[in-house]
C-alpha positions in Angstrom: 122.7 -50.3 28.1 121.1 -53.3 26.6 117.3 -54.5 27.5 116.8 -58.1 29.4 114.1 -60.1 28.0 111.0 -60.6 30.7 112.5 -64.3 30.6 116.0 -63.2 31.8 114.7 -61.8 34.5 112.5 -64.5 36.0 114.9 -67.4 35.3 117.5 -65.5 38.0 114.3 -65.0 40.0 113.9 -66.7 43.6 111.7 -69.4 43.4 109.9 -67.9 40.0 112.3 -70.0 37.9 110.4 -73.7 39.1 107.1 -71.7 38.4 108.2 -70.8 34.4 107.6 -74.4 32.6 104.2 -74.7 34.4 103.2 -71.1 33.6 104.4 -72.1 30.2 102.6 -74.9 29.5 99.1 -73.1 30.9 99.3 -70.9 28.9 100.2 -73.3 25.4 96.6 -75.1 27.3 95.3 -72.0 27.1 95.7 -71.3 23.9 94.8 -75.0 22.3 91.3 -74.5 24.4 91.0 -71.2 22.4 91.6 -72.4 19.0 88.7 -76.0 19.8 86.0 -73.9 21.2 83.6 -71.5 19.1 84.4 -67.9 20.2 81.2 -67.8 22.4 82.5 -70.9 24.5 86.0 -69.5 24.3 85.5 -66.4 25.8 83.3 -67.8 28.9 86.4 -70.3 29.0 89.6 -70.8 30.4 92.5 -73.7 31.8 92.9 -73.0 35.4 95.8 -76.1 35.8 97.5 -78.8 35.0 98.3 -81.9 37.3 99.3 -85.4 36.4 97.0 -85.3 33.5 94.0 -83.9 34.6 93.0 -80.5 33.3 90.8 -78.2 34.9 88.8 -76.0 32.8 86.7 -72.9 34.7 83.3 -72.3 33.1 81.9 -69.0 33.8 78.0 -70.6 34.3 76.6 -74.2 34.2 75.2 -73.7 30.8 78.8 -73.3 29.4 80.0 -75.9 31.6 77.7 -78.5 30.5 78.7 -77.8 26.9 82.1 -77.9 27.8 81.2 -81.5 29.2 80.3 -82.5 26.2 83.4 -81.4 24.0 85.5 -83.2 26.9 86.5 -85.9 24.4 87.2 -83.5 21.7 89.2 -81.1 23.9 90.9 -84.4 25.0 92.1 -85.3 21.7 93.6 -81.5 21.0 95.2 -81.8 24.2 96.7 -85.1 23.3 97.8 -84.0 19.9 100.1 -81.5 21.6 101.9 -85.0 23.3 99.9 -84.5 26.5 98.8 -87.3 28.5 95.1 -85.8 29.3 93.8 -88.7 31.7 90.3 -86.3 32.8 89.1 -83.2 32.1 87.3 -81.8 35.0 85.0 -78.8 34.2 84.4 -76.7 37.4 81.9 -73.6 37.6 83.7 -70.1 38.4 81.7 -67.2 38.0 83.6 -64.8 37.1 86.5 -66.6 34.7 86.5 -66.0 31.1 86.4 -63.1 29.3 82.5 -63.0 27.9 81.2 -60.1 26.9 78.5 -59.1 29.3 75.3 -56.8 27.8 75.6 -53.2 28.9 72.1 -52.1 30.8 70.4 -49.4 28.8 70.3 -46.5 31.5 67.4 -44.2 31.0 67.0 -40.9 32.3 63.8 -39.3 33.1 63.4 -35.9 32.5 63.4 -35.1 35.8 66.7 -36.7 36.5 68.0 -35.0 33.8 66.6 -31.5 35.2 68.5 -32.3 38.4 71.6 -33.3 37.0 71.4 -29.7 35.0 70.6 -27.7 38.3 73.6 -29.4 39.7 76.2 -29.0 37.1 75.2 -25.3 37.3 76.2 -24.8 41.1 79.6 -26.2 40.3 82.8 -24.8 39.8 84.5 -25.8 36.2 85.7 -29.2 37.1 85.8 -32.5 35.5 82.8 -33.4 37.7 80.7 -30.9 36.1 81.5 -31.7 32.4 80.8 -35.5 33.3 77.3 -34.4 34.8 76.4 -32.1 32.2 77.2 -34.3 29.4 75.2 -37.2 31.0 72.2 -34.7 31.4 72.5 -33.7 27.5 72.8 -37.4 26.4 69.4 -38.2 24.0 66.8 -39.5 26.1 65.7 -43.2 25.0 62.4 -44.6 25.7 61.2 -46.8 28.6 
């Protein structure tokens, strides 16, 4: 039996098949907004759609969008060099969009914590649970 591309599928697909060229040409948007923005932009980034030559671009916060704001004429003229009449850009704030990486919180534990999380792990049964809790209470302490 021979494998169907993904494609093959969705082009025999109800109502999909009308959705595939848009879908498509996000995703080339996608890509071109990618390559013009340094990798901290990029990844707080992304093309949401594409109407009638307006582009919307999600900004994870205000600071990115406002620097997005002032690329617009740059990202314009990537856009257009893919044959693409870009008439606006419009930059909207979603919380949420992009892919930026987000700083872990250092957790501390106090040594009382940890004491509690020992007393616990040693009133279970062998379980997953108690090799989670007694490997968080071994973890090196940091500092406050």
């Amino acid at each position: 039996m021979h494998s169907k591309n993904l494609d093959a599928y969705l082009v025999h697909a109800d109502g999909i098949n009308s959705l595939l060229p848009q879908a498509k040409r996000l995703l080339e948007l996608r890509q071109v907004l990618l390559d013009a923005l340094p990798e901290p932009l990029a990844d707080s980034a992304t093309v949401a759609n594409y109407r009638q030559g307006k582009i919307v671009i999600f900004a994870a916060n205000s600071a990115i969008a406002a620097k997005l704001k002032l690329l617009s004429p740059t990202l314009k003229n990537r856009f257009a060099a893919l044959g693409l009449q870009v008439t606006a850009l419009e930059i909207e704030v979603q919380p949420g969009q992009g892919t930026a990486n987000r700083r872990q919180k250092a957790s501390v534990l106090t040594d009382t914590a940890r004491q509690a999380l020992t007393d616990l792990a040693s009133q279970l049964t062998d379980s997953k649970l108690k090799s989670t809790i007694s490997s968080m209470a071994a973890q090196k302490v940091g500092k406050r």
